[in-house]
C-alpha positions, -999 to +999 in steps of 0.1 A: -253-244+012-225-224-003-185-233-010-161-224-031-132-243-047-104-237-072-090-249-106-058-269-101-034-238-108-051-223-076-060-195-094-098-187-112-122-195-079-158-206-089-189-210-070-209-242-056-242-230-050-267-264-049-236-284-063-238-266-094-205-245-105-208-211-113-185-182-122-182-154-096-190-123-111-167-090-104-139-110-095-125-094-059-095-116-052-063-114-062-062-145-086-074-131-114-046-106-117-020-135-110-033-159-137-032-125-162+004-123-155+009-158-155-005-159-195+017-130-199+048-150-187+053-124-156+048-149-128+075-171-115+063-203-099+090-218-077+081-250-062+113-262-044+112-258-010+124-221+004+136-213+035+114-178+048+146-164+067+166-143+041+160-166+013+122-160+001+132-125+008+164-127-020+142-140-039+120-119-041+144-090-047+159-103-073+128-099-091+112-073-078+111-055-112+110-082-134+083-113-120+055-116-100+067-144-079+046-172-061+063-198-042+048-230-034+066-246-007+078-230+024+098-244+050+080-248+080+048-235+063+014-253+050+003-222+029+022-208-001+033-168-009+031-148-038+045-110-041+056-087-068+023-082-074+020-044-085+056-034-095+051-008-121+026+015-135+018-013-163+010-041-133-013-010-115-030+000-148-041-038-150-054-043-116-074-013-123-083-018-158-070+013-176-040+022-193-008+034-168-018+076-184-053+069-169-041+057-134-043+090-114-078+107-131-091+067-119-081+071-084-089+107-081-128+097-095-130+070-068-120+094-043-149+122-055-178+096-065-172+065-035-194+031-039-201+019-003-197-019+005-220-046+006-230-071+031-230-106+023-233-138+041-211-162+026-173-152+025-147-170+011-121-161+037-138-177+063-135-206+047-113-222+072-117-208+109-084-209+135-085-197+174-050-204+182-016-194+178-025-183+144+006-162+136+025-189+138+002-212+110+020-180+088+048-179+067+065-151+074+095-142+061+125-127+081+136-100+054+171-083+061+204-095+082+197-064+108+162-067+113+149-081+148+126-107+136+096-118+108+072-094+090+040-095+078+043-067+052+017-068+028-015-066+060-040-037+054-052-024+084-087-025+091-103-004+117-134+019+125-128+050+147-137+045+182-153+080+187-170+085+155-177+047+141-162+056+106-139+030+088-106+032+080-083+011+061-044+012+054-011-004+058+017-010+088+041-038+096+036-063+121+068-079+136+059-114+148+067-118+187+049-150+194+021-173+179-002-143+190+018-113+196+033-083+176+044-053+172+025-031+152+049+000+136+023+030+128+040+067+116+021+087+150+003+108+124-015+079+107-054+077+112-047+044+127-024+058+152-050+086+165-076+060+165-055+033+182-045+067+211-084+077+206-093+040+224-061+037+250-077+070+260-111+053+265-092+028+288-098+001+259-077-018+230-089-006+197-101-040+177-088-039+140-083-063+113-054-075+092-061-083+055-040-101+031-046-107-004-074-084-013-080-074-046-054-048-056-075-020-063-089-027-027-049-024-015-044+007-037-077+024-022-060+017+015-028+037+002-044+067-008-042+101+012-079+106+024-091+128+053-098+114+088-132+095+085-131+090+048-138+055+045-109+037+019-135+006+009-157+033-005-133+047-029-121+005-033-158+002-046-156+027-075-121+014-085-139-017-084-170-006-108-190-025-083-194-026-044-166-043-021-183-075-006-177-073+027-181-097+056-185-096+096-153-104+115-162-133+139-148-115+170-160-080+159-180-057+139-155-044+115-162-054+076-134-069+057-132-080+023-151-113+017-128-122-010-092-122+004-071-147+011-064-144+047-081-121+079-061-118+113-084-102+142-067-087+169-065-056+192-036-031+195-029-019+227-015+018+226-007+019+260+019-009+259+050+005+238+077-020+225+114-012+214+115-021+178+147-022+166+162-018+133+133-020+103+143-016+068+127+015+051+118+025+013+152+042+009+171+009+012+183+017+042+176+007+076+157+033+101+155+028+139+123+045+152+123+030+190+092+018+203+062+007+184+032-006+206+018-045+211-011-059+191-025-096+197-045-116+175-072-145+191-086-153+154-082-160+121-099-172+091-088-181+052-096-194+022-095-233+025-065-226+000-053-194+008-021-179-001+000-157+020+009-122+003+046-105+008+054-068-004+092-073-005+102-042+019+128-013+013+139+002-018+120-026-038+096-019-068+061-030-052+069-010-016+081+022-040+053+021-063+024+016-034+032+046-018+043+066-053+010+061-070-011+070-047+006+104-031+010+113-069-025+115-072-029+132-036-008+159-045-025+162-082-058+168-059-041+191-042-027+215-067-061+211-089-076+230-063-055+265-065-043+255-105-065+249-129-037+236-151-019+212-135-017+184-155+000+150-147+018+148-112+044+117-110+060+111-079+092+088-093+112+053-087+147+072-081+131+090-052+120+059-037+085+064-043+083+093-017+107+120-021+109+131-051+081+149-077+076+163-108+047+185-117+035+190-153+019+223-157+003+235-194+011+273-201+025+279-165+016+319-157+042+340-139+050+323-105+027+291-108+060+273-104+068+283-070+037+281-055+033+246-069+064+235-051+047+255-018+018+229-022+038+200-023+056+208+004+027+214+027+006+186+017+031+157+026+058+164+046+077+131+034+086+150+001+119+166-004+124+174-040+099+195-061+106+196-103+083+218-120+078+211-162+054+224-191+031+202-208+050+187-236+072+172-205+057+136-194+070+136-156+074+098-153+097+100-184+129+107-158+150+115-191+124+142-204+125+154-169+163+160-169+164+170-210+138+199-194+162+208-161+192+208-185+178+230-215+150+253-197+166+257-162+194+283-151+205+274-114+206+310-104+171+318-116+152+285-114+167+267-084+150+274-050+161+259-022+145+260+016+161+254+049+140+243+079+108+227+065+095+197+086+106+165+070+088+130+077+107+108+105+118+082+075+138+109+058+177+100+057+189+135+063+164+151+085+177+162+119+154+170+146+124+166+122+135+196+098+153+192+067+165+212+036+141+210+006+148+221-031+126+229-065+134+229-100+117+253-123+127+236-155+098+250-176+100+274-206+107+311-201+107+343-227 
């Protein structure tokens, strides 16, 4: 018989196997990382009781750049939160064990050379085992004064394509209805979206997953830009260095990380659409994007001390950098396939994580510039400004960026600017999907 526990800061878990305790090898939770920053005086511990509407939310903003935060008693709540967990580059280059220069060749490796999961029959996170009502055992927070209700914000989505059978894993937000309803928000492009339409087609709910408190190179693998039926625990596994343990979901077949904190197991129903309301987007502002569609949840399991995770929404550090990361090293995949120079890509904090990049190119030939900016644009349609530098330029130094625009750049001859390209639906200026794009050639000429 197998168990785990934990020391008394909840953080390092061991194994009991035969009453004996013994380390767990390749840590896959989150705790590690959280006792790191702790010895590194980055984690806040707040243990007066917080109130989860608007408060653990201000508090969690006003450290979004500065701690990780976990907070110990919530009103209302049995289980504590933590968030602010991958803020910067520095917080991602620890979860992933390299230095932040390293971050993008590491996830664009894991992406060409995937480790597939393992099986394994015991699983911390089902540890404890609830049938009922379980959204409402959650503390969820209630974020912003004009949102319609709590989110969980930090759930990776866990699902396997109804036609095909392949896996897919990534991220939405679930507004809390009831103790077992709620709307799930999904962009209509998202693989989880065509899979979810894929099953209402087949006259069926599609059954997925919600995962919280993974290991953070597991929640950076979901965030990456794969193609439909790539499987985001495979690339998890090489950023990793070993295979993701994964365990059966009690009421399905999908495999979730054995080693998180908490699993909801539910059903979204594509056929059944809800008004959502005003939801607070990356920009800072808020976006209303009508109806989203109903999921329910019959099941959930945790660790006997589990945590609850929170990605502090909007134009907060975490939320910028999980989508910044990630399509930074999309687009470098993207360009490396047409340019063989193209160094660094960095897609920056003052574009909220989504809008803006810069494109490092070494010894750019006649015209490389523009057609970089070309591939950007067509790869994601979420991005809106395109800056092009030379290699002696590091595009995540913002001032070296602008010292290049400012010294190399004349507007007439290096500015481009493009009317009528198709913008992403979160995009503050776009009308009727389209939206006026503009690149920077602020490299070196004769």
């Amino acid at each position: 018989m197998s168990a785990t526990t934990s020391s008394a800061s909840g953080i390092a878990p061991v194994a009991l196997v035969g009453g004996t305790e013994m380390a767990l090898s390749g840590d896959q939770s989150c705790r590690t990382m959280l006792a790191q920053l702790d010895a590194r005086g980055e984690l806040l511990v707040v243990d007066e009781e917080i109130d989860p509407v608007h408060d653990l939310s201000a508090l969690l903003s006003l450290t979004h750049d500065t701690m990780a935060v976990r907070a110990n008693r919530i009103k209302g709540a049995a289980l504590p939160v933590f968030g602010n967990l991958l803020s910067d580059r520095a917080r991602i280059g620890l979860a992933l064990g390299v230095e932040p220069a390293e971050i993008q060749d590491t996830l664009l490796r894991s992406v060409k050379k995937p480790v597939p999961p393992v099986l394994v029959a015991y699983a911390p996170v089902q540890q404890v085992d609830a049938a009922d009502g379980v959204l409402a055992h959650l503390p969820v927070p209630t974020f912003f004064a004009k949102e319609t209700g709590p989110y969980i914000s930090a759930g990776m989505m866990i699902a396997t394509d109804p036609e095909t059978g392949l896996g897919n894993a990534s991220y939405a937000r679930l507004k809390v209805l009831s103790p077992s309803e709620a709307l799930i928000g999904i962009a209509p492009n998202h693989h989880l979206a065509i899979m979810a339409r894929k099953a209402a087609a087949m006259g069926k709910p599609l059954p997925f997953a919600v995962v919280l408190g993974a290991h953070p190179a597991i929640q950076l693998a979901a965030c990456l830009y794969l193609g439909l039926g790539d499987d985001e625990m495979h690339c998890a596994g090489a950023l990793l260095g070993e295979p993701v343990r994964v365990t059966r979901c009690r009421t399905s077949d999908i495999l979730v990380p054995a080693d998180a904190e908490i699993v909801l197991e539910g059903l979204i129903h594509a056929d059944k659409p809800i008004e959502e309301g005003y939801v607070s987007e990356y920009h800072g502002m808020y976006e209303d994007y009508g109806v989203g569609v109903l999921a329910t949840f019959h099941r959930m399991t945790r660790r006997s001390d589990a945590m609850f995770q929170v990605i502090e929404p909007g134009y907060h550090a975490e939320h910028i950098y999980l989508g910044a990361i990630p399509i930074a090293a999309s687009l470098k995949a993207q360009l490396a396939r047409s340019m063989l120079n193209v160094g660094e890509v960095a897609v920056t904090a003052s574009g909220s994580g989504r809008n803006n990049v810069v494109v490092q190119i070494h010894n750019p030939r006649p015209g490389q510039a523009r057609r970089a900016m070309a591939i950007c644009w067509g790869a994601v349609s979420i991005i809106k400004n395109v800056t092009i530098v030379d290699g002696d330029v590091d595009p995540w130094d913002t001032e070296a960026v602008e010292l290049a625009k400012l010294t190399r750049m004349r507007a007439e001859r290096d500015v481009l600017i493009v009317t009528d390209l198709p913008a992403d639906r979160s995009e503050p200026q776009e009308a009727g999907g389209m939206v006026a794009k503009i690149g920077y050639d602020a490299t070196c000429k004769a």
